[in-house]
C-alpha positions in Angstrom: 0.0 0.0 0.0 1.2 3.2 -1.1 2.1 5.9 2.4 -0.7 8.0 2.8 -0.1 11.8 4.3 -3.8 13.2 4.0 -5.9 13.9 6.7 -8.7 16.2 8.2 -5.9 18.8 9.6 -4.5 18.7 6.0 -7.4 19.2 4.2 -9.0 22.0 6.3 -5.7 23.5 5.2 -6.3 23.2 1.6 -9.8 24.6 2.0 -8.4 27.6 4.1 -6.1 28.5 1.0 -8.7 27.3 -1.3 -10.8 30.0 0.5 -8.0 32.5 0.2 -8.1 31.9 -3.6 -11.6 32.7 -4.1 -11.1 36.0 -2.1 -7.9 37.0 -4.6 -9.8 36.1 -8.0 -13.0 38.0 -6.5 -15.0 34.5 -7.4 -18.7 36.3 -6.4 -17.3 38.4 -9.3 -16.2 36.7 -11.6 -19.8 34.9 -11.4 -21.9 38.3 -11.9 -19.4 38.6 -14.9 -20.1 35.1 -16.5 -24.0 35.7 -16.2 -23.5 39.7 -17.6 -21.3 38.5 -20.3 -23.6 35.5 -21.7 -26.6 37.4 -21.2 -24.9 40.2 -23.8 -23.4 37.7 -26.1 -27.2 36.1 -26.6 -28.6 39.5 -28.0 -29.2 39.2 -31.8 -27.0 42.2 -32.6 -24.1 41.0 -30.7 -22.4 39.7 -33.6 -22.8 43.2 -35.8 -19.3 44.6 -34.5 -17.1 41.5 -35.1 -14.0 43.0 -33.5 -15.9 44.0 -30.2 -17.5 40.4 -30.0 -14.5 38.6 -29.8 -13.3 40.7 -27.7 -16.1 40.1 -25.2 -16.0 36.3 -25.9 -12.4 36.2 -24.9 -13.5 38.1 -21.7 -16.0 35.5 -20.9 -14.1 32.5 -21.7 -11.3 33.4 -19.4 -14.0 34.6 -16.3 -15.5 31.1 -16.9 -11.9 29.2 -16.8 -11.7 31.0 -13.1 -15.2 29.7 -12.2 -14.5 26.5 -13.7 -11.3 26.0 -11.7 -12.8 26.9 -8.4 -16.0 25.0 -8.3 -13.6 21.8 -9.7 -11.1 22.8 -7.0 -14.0 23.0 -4.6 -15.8 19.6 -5.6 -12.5 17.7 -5.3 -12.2 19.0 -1.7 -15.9 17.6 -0.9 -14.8 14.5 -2.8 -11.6 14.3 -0.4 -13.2 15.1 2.5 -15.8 12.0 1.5 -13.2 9.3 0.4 -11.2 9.8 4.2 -14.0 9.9 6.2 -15.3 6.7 4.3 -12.0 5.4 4.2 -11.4 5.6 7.9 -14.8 4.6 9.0 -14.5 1.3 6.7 -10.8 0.9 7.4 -10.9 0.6 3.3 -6.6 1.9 2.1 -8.2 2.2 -1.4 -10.9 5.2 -0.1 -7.5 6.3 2.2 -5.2 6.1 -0.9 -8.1 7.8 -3.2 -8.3 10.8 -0.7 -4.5 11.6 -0.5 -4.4 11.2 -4.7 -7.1 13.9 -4.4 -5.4 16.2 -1.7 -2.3 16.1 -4.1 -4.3 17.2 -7.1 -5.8 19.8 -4.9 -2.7 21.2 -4.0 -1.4 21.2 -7.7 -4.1 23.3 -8.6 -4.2 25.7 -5.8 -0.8 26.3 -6.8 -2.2 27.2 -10.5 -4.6 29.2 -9.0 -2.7 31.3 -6.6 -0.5 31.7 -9.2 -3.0 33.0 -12.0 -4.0 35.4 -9.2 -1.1 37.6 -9.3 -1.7 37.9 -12.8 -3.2 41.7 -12.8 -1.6 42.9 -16.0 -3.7 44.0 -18.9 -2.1 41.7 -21.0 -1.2 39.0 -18.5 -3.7 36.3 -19.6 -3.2 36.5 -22.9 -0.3 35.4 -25.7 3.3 36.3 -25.8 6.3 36.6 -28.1 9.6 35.6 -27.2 12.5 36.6 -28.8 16.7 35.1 -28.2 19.7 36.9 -28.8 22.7 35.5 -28.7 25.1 38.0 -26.6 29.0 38.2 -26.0 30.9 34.9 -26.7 30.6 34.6 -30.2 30.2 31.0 -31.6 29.6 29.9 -28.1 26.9 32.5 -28.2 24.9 31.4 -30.7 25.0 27.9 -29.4 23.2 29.1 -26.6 20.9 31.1 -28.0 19.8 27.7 -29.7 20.0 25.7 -26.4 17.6 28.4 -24.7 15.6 27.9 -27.6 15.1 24.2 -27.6 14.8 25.0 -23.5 11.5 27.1 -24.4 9.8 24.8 -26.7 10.1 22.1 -24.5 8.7 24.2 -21.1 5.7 25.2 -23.7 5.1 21.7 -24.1 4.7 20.8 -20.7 2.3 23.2 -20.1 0.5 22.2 -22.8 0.7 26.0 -25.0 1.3 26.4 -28.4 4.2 27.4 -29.9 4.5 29.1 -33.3 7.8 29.8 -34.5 8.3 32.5 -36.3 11.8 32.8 -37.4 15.2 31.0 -36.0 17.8 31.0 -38.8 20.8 28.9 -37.9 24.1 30.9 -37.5 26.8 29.9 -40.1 29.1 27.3 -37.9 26.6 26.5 -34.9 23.5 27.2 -33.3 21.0 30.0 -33.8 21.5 34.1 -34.6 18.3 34.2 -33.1 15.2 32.8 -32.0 11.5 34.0 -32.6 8.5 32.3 -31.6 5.0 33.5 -30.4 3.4 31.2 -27.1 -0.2 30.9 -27.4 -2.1 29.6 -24.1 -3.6 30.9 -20.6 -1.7 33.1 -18.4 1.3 32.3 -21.7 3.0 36.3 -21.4 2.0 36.3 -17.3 4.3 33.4 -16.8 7.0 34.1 -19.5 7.5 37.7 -18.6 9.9 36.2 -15.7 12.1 35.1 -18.4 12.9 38.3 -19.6 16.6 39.4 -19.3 20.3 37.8 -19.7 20.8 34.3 -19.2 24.5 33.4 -18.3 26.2 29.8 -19.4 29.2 28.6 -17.9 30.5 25.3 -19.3 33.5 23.5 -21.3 33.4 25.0 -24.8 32.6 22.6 -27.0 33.9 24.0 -30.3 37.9 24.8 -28.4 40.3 22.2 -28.7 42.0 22.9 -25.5 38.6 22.4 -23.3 38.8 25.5 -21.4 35.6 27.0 -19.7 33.7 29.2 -21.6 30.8 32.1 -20.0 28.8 32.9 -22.5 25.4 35.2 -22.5 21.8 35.0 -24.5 19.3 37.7 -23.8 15.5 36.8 -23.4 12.7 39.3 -24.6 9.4 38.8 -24.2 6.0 41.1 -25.4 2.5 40.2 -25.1 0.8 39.6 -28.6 -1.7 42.7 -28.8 -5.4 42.1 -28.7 -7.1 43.7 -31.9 -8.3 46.6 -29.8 -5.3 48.0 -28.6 -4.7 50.6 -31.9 -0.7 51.1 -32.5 -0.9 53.0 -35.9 1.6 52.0 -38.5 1.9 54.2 -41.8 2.9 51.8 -44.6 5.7 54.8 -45.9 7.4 54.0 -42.7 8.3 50.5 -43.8 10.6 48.8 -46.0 9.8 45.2 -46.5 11.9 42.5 -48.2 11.7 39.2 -49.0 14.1 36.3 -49.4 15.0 32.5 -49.6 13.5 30.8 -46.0 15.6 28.3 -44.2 15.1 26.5 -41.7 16.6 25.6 -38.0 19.8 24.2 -38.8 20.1 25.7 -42.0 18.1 23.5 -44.4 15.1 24.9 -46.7 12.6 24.9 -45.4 10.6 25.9 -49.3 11.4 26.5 -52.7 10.2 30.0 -52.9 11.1 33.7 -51.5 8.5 33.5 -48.9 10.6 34.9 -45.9 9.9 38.5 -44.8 11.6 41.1 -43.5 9.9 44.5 -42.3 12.1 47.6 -41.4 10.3 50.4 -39.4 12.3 53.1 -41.0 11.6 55.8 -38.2 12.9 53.2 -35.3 15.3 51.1 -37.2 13.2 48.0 -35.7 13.7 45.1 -38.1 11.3 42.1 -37.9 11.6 38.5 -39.7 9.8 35.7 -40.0 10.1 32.7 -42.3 7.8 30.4 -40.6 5.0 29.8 -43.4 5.2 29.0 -46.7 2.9 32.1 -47.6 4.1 35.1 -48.1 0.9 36.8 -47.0 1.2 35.0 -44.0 5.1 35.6 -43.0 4.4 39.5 -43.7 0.8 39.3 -40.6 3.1 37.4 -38.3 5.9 40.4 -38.7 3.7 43.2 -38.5 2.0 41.5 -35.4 5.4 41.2 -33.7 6.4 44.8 -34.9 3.2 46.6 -33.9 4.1 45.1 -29.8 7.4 46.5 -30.5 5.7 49.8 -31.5 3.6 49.6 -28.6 6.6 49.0 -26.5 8.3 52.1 -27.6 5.8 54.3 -26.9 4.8 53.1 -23.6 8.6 53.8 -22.9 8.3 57.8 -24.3 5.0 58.0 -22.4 6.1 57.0 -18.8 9.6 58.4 -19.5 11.1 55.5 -17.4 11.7 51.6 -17.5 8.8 49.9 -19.4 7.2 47.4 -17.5 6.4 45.3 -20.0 10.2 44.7 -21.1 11.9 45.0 -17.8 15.3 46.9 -17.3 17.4 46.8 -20.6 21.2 45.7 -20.5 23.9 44.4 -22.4 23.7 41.0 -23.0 27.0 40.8 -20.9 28.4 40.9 -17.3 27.0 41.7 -14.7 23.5 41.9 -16.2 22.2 38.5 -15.8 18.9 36.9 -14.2 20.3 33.5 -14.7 23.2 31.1 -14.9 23.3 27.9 -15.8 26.4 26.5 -14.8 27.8 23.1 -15.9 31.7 23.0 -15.2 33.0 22.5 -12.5 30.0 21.9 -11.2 26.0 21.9 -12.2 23.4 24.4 -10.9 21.0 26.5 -12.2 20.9 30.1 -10.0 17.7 32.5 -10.3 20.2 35.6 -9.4 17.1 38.0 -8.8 15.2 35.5 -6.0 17.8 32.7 -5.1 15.8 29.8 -6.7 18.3 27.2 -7.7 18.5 23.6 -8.6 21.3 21.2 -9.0 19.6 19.1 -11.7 20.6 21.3 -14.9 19.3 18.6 -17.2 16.1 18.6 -16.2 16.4 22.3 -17.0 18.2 22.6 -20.1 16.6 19.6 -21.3 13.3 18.9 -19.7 12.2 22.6 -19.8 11.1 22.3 -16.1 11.1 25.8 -15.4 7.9 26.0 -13.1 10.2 26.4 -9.7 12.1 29.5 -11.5 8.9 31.1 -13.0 6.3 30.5 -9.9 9.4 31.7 -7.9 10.0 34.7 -9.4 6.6 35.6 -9.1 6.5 35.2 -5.6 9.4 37.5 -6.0 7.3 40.2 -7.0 4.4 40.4 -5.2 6.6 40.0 -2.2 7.9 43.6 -3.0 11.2 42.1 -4.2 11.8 43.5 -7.8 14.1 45.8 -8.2 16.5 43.9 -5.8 19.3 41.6 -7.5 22.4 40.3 -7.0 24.8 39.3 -9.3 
């Protein structure tokens, strides 16, 4: 029989927190919105202003993930509560075993949910775009920028998001000269937002023949993908756009036609690419979406005249400037350098994207009053 940990103390703890989460998300709410929303999306007309529809359904789909979440949250705590007292009044393990399966599903989601609640962004809930730069260390550099890359994709996986990528043209010798990819899934630029800034790798190099360590630095940027409703106004004689031969990661093609796009904002000197789609059409939407959050950006900068929020504090991708290392030789951890968070398993890091402990970390970080305060 597998060791059972659940009882009625520990379960009148997860419904203490459970009841702390319903205060945060403002459940009673959340409800009131659900039944406001779905009575306005039934009128006839609702559907006459296209834009503004979506817009609302969007609203209402996310207020209804919230109530969703607590009343299952809630129903497994009944169900727990049922399965021990059963169990223990029958002396049956399987009820016993069934409840502590239940408290540790519980506690899983709680964790979601406390964590969605410090999500009060405008954009926090909604899609992001990540972009890699390889930084000082040349080759090394770019090898990097790859591994962070493959690091990414493999953390969007496990939390089940989808992952477009829009451009990652492999460098000439190794690796990537960059990496651009848009995340698309709940809370996707929330969560990746902690991600933002220069990540530090300390290893053996792999391409010098005398096998001495190498440090070597990527930068991580990350915007939220705009809803439609958020205007950024583009004049088409601001931009130049090209187009080229696509290839793929790790330099193969990836068509047989000059599909690839690349859109210069003259005024800025901000340069987007994307090769991901064989259409042409389609490669030039995905690079004006990623340059009108740029845009954005910018002028949320000139507005507030200070560090923009939604980019974080902008260094070289050098020394001294990093979030993160990742250090492999002489010996393996990963470091958080902004909230201590570390772990001695750099494979299932590098490899696994298991990232949660940094990200929910970092988080905590903040709404414990701690940005602003890093060591290097």
């Amino acid at each position: 029989m597998a060791v059972v940990d659940v009882s009625r103390a520990s379960l009148e703890a997860l419904g203490a927190r459970l009841d702390e989460v319903e205060g945060y998300l403002h459940i009673d709410e959340r409800r009131a919105e659900v039944a406001r929303l779905e009575e306005q999306s039934a009128r006839p007309d609702f559907w006459n202003d296209a834009d503004a529809a979506s817009s609302t359904m969007a609203q209402l789909t996310r207020a209804r993930e919230d109530v969703q979440a607590i009343d299952g949250a809630r129903a497994k705590l009944d169900d727990a509560f049922a399965a021990l007292e059963l169990g223990e009044e029958m002396g049956e393990d399987e009820l016993l075993e069934e409840a502590d399966q239940l408290a540790r599903e519980l506690t899983a989601d709680l964790g979601e949910l406390e964590l969605s609640s410090w999500f009060t962004g405008e954009f926090d809930h909604g899609d992001a775009i990540v972009t890699v730069t390889p930084g000082q260390g040349g080759l090394e550099a770019q090898d990097w920028c790859e591994m962070l890359f493959r690091m990414y994709l493999r953390y969007c996986e496990r939390r089940g998001w989808k992952v477009t990528v829009n451009d990652a043209p492999a460098a000439e010798v190794i690796g990537l000269d960059r990496a651009t990819f848009t995340v698309s899934g709940k809370n996707a630029y929330g969560m990746l937002r902690a991600e933002q800034g220069v990540h530090r790798l300390v290893r053996i190099s792999p391409t010098d023949a005398k096998k001495r360590r190498q440090t070597t630095f990527a930068g991580v940027e990350v915007l939220p993908v705009l809803p439609d409703s958020v205007e950024v106004e583009i004049d088409p004689n601001d931009l130049r756009i090209d187009v080229y031969h696509a290839s793929g990661h790790g330099g193969q093609g990836v068509n047989t036609t000059d599909s690839a796009v690349r859109v210069t904002h003259l005024p800025t000197g901000i340069v987007v690419t994307c090769q991901n789609e064989r259409s042409q059409l389609q490669n030039k939407a995905f690079a004006l979406g990623i340059l009108r959050s740029k845009l954005y950006e910018l002028e949320q900068e000139r507005m507030r005249a200070q560090v923009d929020e939604l980019r974080g504090p902008k260094h070289d991708i050098a020394w001294g400037n990093q979030i993160r290392s990742y250090v492999l030789y002489p010996y393996q951890l990963v470091k958080d350098l902004r909230t201590g968070v570390e772990r001695g398993n750099v494979d299932s890091v590098l490899s696994d994207g298991d990232l949660d402990e940094f990200v929910v970390g970092y988080h905590r970080w903040v709404v414990g009053g701690g940005e602003g305060k890093q060591s290097n």
